[in-house]
Biotite code that builds the C-alpha atoms (Angstrom):
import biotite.structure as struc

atoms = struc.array([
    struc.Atom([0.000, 0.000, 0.000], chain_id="A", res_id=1, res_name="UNK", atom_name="CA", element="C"),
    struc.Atom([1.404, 3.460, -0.959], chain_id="A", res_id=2, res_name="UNK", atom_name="CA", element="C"),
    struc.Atom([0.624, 5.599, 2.342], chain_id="A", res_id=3, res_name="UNK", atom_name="CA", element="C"),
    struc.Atom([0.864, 9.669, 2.011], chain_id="A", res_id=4, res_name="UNK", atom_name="CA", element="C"),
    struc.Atom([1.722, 11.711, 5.055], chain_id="A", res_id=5, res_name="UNK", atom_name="CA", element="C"),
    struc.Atom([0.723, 15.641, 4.697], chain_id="A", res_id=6, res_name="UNK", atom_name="CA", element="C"),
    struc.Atom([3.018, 17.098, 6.966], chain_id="A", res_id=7, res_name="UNK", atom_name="CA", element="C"),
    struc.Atom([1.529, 20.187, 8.339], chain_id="A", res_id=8, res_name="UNK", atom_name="CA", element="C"),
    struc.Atom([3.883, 21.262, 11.317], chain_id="A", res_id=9, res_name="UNK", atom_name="CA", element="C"),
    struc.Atom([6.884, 20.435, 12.785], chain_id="A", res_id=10, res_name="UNK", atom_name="CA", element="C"),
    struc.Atom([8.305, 19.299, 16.330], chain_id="A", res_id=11, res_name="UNK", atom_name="CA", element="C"),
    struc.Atom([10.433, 22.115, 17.948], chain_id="A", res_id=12, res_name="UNK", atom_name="CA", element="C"),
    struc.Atom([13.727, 22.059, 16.480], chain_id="A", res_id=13, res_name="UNK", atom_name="CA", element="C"),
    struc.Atom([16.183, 20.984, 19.610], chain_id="A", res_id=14, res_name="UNK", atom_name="CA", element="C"),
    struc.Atom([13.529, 17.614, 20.011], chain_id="A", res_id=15, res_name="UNK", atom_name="CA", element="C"),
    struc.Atom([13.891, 16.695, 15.957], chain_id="A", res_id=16, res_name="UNK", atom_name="CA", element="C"),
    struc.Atom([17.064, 14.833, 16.497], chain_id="A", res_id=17, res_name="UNK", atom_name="CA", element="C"),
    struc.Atom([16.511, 12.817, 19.027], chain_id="A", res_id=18, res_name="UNK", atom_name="CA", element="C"),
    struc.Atom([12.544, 12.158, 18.321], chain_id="A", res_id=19, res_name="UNK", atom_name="CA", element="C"),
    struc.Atom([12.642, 13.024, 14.485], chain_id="A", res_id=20, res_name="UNK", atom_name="CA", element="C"),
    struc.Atom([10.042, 14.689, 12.795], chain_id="A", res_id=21, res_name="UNK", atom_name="CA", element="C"),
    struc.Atom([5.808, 14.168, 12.379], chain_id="A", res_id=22, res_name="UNK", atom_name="CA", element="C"),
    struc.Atom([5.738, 11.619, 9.816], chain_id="A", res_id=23, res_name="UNK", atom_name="CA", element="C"),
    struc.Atom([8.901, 9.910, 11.531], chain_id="A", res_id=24, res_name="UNK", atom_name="CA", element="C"),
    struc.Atom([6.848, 9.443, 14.154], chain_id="A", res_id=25, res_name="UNK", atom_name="CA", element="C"),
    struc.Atom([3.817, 7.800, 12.370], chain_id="A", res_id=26, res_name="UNK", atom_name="CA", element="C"),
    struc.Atom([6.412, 5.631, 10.584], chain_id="A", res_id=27, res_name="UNK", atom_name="CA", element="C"),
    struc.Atom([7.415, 4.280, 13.538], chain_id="A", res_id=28, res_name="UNK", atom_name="CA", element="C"),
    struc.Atom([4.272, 3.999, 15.012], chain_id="A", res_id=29, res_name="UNK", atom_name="CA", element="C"),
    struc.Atom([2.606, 1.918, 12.098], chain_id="A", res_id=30, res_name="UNK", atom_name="CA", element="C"),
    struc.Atom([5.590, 0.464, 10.568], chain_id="A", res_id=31, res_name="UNK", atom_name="CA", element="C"),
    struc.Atom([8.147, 1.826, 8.984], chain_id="A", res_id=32, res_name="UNK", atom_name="CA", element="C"),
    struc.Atom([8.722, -1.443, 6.132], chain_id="A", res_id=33, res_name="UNK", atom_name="CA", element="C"),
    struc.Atom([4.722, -1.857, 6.094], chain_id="A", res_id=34, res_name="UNK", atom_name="CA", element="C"),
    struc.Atom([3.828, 0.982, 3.555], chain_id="A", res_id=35, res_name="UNK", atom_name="CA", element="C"),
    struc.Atom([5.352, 2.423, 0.435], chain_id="A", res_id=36, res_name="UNK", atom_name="CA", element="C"),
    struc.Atom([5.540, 5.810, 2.540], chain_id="A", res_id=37, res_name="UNK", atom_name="CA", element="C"),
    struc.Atom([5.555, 9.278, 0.524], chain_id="A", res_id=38, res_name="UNK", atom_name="CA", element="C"),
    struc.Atom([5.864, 12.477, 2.531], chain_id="A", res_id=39, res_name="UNK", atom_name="CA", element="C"),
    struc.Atom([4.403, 15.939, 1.489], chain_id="A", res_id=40, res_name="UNK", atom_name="CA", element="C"),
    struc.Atom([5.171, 19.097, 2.987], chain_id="A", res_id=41, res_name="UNK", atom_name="CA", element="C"),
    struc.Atom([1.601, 20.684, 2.650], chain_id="A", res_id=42, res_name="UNK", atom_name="CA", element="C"),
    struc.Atom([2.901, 23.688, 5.159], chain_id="A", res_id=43, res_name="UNK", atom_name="CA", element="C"),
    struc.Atom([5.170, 24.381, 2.535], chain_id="A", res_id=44, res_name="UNK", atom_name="CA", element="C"),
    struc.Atom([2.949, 24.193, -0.172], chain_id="A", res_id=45, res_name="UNK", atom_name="CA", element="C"),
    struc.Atom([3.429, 20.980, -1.336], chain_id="A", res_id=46, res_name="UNK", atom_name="CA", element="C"),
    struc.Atom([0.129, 18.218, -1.725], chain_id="A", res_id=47, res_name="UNK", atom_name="CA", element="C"),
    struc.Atom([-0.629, 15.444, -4.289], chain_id="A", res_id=48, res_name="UNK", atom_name="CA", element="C"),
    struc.Atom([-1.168, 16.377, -7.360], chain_id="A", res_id=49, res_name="UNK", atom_name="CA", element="C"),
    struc.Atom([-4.253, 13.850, -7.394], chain_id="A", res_id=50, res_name="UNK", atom_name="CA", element="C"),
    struc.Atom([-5.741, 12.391, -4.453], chain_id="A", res_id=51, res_name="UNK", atom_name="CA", element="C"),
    struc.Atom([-5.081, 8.747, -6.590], chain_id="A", res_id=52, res_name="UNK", atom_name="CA", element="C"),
    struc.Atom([-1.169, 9.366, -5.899], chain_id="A", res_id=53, res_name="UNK", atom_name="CA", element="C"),
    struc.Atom([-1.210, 7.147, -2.981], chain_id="A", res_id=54, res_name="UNK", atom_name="CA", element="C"),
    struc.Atom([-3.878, 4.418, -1.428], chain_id="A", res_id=55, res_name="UNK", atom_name="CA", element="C"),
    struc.Atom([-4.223, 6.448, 1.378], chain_id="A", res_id=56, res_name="UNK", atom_name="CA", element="C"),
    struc.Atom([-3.640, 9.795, 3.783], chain_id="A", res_id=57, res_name="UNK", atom_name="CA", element="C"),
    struc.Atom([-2.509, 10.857, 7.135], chain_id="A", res_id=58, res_name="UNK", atom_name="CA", element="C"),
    struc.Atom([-2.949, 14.527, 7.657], chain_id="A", res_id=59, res_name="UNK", atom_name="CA", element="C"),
    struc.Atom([-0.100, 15.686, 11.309], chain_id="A", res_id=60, res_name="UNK", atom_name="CA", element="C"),
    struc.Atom([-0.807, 18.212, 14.168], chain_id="A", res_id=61, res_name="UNK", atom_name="CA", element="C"),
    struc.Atom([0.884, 20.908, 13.608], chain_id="A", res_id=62, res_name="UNK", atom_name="CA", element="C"),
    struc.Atom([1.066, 24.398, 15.732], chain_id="A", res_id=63, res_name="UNK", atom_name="CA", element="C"),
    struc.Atom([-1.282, 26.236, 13.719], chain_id="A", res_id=64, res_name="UNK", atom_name="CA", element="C"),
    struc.Atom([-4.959, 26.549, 13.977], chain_id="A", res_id=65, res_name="UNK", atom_name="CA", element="C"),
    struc.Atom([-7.076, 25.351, 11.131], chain_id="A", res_id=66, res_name="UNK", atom_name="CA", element="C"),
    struc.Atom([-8.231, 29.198, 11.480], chain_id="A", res_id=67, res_name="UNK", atom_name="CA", element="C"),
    struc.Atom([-4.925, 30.672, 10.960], chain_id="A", res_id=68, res_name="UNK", atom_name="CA", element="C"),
    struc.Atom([-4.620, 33.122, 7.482], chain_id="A", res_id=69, res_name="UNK", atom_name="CA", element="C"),
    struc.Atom([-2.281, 30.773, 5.992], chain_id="A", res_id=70, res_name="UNK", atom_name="CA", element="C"),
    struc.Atom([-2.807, 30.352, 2.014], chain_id="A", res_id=71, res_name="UNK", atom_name="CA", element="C"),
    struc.Atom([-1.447, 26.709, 2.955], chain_id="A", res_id=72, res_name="UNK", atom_name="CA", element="C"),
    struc.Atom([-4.381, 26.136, 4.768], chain_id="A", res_id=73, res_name="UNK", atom_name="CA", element="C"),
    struc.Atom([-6.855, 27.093, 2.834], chain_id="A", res_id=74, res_name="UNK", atom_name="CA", element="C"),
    struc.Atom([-5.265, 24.707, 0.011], chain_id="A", res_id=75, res_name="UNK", atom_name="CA", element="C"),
    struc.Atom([-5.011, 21.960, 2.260], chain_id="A", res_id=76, res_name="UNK", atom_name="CA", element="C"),
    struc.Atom([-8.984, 22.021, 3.293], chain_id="A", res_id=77, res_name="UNK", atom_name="CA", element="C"),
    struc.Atom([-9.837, 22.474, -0.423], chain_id="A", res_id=78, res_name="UNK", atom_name="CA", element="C"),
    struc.Atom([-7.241, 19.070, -1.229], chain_id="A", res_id=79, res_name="UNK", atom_name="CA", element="C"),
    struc.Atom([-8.784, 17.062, 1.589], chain_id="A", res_id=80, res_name="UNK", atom_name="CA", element="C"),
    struc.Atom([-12.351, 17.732, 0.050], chain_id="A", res_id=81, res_name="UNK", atom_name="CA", element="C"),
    struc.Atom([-11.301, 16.687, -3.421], chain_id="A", res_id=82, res_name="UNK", atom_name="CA", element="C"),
    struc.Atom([-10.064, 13.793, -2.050], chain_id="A", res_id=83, res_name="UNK", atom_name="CA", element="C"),
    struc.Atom([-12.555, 12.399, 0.075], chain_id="A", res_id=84, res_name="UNK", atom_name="CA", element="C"),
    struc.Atom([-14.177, 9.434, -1.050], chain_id="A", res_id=85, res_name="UNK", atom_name="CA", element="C"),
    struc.Atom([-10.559, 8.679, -3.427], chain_id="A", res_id=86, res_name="UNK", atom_name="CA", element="C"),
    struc.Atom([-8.482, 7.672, -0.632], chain_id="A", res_id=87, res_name="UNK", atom_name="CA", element="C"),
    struc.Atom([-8.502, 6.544, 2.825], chain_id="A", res_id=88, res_name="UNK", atom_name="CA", element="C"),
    struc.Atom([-7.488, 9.096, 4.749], chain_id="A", res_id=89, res_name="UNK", atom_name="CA", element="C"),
    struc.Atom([-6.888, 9.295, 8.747], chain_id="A", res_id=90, res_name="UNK", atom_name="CA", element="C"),
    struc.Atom([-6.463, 12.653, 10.817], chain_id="A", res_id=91, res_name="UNK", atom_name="CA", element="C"),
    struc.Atom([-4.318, 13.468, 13.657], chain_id="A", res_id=92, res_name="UNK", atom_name="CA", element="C"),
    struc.Atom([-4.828, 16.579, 16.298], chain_id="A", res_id=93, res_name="UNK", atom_name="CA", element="C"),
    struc.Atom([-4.706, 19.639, 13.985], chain_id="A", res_id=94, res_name="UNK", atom_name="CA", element="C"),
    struc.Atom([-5.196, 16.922, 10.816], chain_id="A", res_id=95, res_name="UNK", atom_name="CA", element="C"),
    struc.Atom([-8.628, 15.963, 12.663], chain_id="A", res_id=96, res_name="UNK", atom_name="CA", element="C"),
    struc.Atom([-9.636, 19.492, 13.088], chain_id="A", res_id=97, res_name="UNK", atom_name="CA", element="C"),
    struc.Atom([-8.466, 19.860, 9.349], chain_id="A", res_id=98, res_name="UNK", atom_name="CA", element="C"),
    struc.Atom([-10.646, 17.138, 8.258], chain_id="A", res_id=99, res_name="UNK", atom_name="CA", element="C"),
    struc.Atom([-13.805, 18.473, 10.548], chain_id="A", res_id=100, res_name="UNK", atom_name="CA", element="C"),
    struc.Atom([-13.763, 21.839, 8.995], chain_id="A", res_id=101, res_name="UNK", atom_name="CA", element="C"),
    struc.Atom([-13.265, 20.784, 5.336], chain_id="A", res_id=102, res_name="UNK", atom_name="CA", element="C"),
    struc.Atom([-16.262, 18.777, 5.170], chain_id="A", res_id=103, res_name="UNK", atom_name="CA", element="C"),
    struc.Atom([-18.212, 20.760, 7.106], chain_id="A", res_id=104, res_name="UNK", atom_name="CA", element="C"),
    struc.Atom([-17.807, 21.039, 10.557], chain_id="A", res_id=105, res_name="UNK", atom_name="CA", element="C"),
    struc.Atom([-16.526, 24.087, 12.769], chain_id="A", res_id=106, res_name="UNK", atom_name="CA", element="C"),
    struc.Atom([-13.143, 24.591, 14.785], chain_id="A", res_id=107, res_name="UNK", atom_name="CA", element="C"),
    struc.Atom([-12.644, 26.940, 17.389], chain_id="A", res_id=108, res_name="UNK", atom_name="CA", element="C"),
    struc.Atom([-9.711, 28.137, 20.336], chain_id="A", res_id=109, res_name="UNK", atom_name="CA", element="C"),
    struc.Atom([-11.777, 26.297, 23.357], chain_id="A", res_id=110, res_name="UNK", atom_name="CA", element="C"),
    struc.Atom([-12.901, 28.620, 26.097], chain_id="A", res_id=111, res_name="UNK", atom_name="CA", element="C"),
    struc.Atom([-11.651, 25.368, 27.965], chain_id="A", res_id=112, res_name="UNK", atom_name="CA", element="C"),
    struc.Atom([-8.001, 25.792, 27.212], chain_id="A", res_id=113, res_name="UNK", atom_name="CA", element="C"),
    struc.Atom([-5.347, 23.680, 26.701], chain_id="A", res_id=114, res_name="UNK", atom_name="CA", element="C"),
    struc.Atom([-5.810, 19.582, 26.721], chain_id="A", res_id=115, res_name="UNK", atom_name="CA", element="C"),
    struc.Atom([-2.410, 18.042, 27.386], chain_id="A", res_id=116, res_name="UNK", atom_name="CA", element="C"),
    struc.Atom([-1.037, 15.176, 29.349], chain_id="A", res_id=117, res_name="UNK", atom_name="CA", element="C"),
    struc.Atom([-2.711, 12.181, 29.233], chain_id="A", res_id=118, res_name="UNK", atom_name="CA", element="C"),
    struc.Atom([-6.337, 12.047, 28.406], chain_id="A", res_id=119, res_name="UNK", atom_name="CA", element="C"),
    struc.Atom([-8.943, 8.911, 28.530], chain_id="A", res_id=120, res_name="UNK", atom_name="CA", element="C"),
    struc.Atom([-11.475, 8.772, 25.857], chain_id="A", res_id=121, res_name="UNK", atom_name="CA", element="C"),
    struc.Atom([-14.592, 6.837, 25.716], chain_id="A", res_id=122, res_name="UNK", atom_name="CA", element="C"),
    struc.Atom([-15.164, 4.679, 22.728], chain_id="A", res_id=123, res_name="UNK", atom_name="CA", element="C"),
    struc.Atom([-18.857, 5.626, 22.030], chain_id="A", res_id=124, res_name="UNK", atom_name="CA", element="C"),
    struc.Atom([-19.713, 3.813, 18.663], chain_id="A", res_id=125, res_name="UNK", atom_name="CA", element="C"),
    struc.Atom([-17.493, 0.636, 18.074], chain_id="A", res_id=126, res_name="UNK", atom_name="CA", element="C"),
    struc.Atom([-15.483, 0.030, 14.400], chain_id="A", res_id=127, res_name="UNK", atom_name="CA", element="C"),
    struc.Atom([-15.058, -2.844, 12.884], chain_id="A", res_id=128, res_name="UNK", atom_name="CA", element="C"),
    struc.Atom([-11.628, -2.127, 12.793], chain_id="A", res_id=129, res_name="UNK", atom_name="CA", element="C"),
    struc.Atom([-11.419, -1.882, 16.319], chain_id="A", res_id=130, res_name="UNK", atom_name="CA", element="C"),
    struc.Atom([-9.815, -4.371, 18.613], chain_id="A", res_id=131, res_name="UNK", atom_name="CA", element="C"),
    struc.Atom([-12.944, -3.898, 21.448], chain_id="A", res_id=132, res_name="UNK", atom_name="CA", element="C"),
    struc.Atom([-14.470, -0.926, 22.637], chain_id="A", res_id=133, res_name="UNK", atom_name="CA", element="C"),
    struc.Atom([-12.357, -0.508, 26.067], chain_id="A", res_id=134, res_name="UNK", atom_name="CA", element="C"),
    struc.Atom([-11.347, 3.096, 26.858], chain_id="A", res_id=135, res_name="UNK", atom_name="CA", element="C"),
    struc.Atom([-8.187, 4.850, 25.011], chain_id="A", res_id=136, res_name="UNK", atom_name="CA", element="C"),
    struc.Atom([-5.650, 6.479, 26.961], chain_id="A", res_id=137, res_name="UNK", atom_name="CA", element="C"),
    struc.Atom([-2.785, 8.820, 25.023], chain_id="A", res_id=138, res_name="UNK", atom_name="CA", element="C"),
    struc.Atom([-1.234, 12.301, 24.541], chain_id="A", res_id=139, res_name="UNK", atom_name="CA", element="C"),
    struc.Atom([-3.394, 15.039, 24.324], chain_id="A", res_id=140, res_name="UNK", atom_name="CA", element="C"),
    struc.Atom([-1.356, 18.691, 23.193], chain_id="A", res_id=141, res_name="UNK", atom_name="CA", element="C"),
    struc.Atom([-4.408, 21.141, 21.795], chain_id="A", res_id=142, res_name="UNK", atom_name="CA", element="C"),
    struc.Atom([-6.313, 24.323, 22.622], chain_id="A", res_id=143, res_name="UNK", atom_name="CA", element="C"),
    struc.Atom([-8.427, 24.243, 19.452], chain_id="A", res_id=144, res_name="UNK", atom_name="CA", element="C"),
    struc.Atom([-11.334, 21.811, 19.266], chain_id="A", res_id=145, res_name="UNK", atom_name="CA", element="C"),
    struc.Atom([-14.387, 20.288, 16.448], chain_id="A", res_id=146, res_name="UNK", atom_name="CA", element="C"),
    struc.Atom([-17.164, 22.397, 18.236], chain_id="A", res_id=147, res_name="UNK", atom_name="CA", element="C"),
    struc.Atom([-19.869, 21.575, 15.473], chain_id="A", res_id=148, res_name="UNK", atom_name="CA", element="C"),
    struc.Atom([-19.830, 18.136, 13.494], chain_id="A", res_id=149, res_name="UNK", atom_name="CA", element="C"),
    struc.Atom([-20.097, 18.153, 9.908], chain_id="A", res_id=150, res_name="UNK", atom_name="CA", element="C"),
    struc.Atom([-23.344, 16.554, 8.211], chain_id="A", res_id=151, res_name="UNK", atom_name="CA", element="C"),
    struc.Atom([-22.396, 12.666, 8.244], chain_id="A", res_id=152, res_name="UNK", atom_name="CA", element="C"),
    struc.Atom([-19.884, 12.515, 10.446], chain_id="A", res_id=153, res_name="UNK", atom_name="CA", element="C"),
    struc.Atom([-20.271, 10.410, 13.837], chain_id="A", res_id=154, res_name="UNK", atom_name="CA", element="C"),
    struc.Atom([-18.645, 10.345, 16.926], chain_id="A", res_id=155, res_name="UNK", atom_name="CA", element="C"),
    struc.Atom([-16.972, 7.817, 17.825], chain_id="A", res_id=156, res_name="UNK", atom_name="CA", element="C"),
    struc.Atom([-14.702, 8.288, 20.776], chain_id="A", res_id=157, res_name="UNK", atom_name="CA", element="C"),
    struc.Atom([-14.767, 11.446, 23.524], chain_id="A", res_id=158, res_name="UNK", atom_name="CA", element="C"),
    struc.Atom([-14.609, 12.413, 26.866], chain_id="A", res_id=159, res_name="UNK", atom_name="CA", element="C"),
    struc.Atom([-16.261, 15.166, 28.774], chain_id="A", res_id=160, res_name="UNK", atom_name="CA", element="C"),
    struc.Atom([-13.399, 17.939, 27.755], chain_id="A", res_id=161, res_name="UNK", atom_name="CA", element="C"),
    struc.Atom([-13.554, 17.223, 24.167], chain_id="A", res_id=162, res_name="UNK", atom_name="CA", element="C"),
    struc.Atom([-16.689, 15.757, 23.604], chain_id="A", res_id=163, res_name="UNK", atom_name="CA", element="C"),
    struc.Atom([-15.780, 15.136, 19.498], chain_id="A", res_id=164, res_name="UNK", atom_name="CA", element="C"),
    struc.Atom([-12.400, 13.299, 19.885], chain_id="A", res_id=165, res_name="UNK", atom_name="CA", element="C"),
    struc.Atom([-12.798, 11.365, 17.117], chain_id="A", res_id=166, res_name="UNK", atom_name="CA", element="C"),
    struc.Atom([-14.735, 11.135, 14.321], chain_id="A", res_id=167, res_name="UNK", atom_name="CA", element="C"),
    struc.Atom([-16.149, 9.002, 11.531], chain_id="A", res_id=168, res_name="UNK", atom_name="CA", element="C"),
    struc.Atom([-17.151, 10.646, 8.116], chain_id="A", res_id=169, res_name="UNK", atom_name="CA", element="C"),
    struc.Atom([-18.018, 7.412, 6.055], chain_id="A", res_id=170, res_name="UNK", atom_name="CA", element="C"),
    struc.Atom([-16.190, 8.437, 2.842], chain_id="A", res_id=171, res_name="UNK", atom_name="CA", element="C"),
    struc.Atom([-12.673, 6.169, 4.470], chain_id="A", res_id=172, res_name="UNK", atom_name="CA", element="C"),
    struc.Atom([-12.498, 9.263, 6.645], chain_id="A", res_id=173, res_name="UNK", atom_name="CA", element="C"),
    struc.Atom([-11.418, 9.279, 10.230], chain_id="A", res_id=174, res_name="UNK", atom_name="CA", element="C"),
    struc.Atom([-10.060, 11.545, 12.536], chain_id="A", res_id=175, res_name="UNK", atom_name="CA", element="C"),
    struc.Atom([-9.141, 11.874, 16.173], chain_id="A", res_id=176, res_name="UNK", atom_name="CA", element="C"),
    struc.Atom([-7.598, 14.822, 18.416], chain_id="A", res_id=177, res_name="UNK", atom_name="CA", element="C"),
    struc.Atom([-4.975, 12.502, 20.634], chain_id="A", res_id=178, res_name="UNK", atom_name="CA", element="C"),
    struc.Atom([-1.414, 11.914, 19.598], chain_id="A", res_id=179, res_name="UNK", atom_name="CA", element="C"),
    struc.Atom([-1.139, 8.081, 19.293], chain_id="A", res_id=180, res_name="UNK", atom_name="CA", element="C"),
    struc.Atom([2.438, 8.856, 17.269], chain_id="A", res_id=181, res_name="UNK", atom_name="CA", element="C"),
    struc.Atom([4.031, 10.350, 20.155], chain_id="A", res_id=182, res_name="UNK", atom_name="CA", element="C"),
    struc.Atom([6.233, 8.434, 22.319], chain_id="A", res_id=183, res_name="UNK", atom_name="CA", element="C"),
    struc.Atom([5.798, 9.483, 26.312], chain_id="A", res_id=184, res_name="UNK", atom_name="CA", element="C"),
    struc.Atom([9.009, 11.308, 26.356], chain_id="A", res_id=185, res_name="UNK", atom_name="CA", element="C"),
    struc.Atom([8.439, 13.342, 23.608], chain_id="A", res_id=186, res_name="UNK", atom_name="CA", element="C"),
    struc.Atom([5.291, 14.276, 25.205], chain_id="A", res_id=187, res_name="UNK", atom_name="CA", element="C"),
    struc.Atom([7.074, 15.137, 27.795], chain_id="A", res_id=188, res_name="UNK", atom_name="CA", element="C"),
    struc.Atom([10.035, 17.448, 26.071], chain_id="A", res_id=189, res_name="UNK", atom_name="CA", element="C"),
    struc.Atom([7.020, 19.060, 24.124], chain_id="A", res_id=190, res_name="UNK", atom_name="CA", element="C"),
    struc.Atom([5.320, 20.345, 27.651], chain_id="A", res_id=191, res_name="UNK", atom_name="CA", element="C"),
    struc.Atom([8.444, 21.191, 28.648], chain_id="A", res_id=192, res_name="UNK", atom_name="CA", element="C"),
    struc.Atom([9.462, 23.421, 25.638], chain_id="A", res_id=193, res_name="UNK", atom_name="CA", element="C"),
    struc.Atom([6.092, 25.223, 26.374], chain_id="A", res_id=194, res_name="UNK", atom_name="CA", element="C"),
    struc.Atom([6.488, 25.572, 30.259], chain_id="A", res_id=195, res_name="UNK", atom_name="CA", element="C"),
    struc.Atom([6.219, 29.323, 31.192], chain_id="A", res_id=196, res_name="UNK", atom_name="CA", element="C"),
    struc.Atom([5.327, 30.086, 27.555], chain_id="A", res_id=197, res_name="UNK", atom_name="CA", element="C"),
    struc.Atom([2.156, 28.097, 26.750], chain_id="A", res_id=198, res_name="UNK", atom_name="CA", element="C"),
    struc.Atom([1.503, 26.106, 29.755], chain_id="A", res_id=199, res_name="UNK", atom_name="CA", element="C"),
    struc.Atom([1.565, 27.577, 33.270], chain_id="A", res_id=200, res_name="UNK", atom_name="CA", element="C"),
    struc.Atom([4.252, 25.867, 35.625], chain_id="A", res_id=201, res_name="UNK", atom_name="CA", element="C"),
    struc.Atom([1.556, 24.708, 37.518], chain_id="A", res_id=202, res_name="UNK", atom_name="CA", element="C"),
    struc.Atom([0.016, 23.458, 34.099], chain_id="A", res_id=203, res_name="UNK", atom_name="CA", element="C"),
    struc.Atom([2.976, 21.738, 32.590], chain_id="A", res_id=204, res_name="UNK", atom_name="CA", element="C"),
    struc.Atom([3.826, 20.155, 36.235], chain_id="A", res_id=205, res_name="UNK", atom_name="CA", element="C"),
    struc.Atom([0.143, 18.984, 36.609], chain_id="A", res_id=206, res_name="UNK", atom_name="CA", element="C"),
    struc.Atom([0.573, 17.140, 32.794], chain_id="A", res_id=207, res_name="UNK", atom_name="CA", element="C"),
    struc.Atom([3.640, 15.340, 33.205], chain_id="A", res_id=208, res_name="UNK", atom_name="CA", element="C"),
    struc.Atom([2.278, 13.918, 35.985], chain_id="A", res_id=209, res_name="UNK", atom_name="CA", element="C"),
    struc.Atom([-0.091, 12.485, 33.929], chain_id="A", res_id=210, res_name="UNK", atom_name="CA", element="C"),
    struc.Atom([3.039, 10.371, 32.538], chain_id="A", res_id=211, res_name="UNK", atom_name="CA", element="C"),
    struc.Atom([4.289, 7.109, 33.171], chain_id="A", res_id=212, res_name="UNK", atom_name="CA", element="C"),
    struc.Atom([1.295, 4.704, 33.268], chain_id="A", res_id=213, res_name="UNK", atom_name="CA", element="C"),
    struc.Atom([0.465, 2.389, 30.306], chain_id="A", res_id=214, res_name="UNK", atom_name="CA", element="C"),
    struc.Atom([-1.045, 3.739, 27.116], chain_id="A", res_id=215, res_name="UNK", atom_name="CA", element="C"),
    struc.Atom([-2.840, 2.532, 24.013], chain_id="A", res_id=216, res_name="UNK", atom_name="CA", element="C"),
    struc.Atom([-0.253, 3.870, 21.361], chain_id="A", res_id=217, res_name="UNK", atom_name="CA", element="C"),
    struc.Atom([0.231, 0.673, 20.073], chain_id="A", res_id=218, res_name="UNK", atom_name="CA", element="C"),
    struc.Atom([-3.378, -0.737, 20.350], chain_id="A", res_id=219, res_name="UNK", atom_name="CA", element="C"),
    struc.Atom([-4.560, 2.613, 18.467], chain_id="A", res_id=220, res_name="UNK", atom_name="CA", element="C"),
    struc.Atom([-1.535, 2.807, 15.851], chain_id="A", res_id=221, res_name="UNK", atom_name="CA", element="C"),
    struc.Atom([-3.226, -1.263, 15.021], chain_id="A", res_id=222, res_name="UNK", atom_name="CA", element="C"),
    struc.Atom([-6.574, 0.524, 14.760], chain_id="A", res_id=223, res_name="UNK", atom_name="CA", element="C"),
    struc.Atom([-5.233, 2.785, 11.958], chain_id="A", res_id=224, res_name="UNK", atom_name="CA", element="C"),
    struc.Atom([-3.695, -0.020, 10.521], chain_id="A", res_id=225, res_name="UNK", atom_name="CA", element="C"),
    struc.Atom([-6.760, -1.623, 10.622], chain_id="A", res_id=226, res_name="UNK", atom_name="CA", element="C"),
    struc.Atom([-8.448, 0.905, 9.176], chain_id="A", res_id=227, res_name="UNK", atom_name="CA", element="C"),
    struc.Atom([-6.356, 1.448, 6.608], chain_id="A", res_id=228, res_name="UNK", atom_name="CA", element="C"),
    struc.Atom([-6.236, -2.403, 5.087], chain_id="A", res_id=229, res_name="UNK", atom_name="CA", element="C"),
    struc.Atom([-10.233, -2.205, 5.153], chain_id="A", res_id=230, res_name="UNK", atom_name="CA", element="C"),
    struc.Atom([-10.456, 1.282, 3.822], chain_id="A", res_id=231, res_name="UNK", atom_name="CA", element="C"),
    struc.Atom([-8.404, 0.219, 0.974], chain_id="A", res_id=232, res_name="UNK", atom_name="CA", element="C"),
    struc.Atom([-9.204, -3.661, 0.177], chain_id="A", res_id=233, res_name="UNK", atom_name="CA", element="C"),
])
């Protein structure tokens, strides 16, 4: 399967080395030998010339919000609605708010400020691509969040701060706002490279704490695989 990453941010620079960059990170997560991976930099510009170019899509986070006045942007929402329905495609944080507002939905800065540290979703409406429909547990880094859902689209995981976590579009869409791609100590070097800027101390103290017991990085990363193998059979 030929598997497109649209790379729309970047880790801060002193954490690229030793954790590499966004689609380095789903790589590892899903595999790096199981897909023919091709990586566009669609914060730079750059997207397939036809959704057709690969099987399937996985759109990053990145720092922006889907709101931001960046022409980039704007290309990328009008892209992902070309290519819905051609290609499976799977969004992640600021890729799942990407997703929600191309095909319909609405993205705002929440009044409920940042998510980060470890959150616990809900699975609400089981997938067949699913392992079981016990609770999820990974990285959450976002202030912005899917506020209306776009005609279609389901919920199918949340908890009570972000009550549309992830979503379902039909089309071989899906989308969720936690990180399964990042790896606890990256997490963990990302709060810190925001403490006293972003995050309070009290904040960024209060998050790592949320650190250090089991996740479902792995279980979700074989969800998107999943997902992927169905979406595209």
């Amino acid at each position: 399967m030929k598997l497109g990453v649209l790379k729309t941010g970047r880790p801060p620079k002193p954490a690229i080395s030793q954790f590499g960059t966004y689609p380095e990170m789903f790589m590892r997560l899903l595999g790096p030998d199981a897909y023919d991976w091709r990586i566009y930099a669609a914060d730079e510009g750059e997207l397939p010339a036809s959704p057709t170019e690969c099987d399937g899509y996985i759109v990053t986070g990145s720092a922006c919000g889907v709101y931001d006045p960046e022409p980039w942007i704007g290309e990328a929402k009008a892209w992902l609605q070309a290519a819905r329905g051609q290609a499976a495609l799977v969004g992640v944080c600021f890729g799942h708010q990407l997703m929600a507002e191309a095909f319909g939905g609405k993205v705002i800065k929440s009044p409920k400020g940042w998510g980060v540290g470890e959150h616990e979703y809900e699975v609400l409406k089981p997938r067949p691509w699913m392992d079981s429909a016990q609770a999820i547990r990974l990285p959450a880094s976002h202030q912005d969040q899917v506020v209306e859902l776009p005609p279609g689209a389901e919920i199918i995981a949340a908890s009570e701060f972000t009550p549309m976590g992830a979503l379902d579009y039909g089309d071989r869409a899906i989308s969720i706002q936690l990180h399964p791609e990042f790896e606890p100590a990256y997490a963990v070097a990302l709060i810190e490279h925001r403490r006293g800027d972003r995050y309070t101390q009290e904040q960024a103290d209060a998050a790592i704490h949320t650190y250090g017991r089991p996740d479902d990085r792995a279980r979700v990363g074989g969800w998107i695989r999943n997902f992927l193998e169905d979406a595209t059979a």
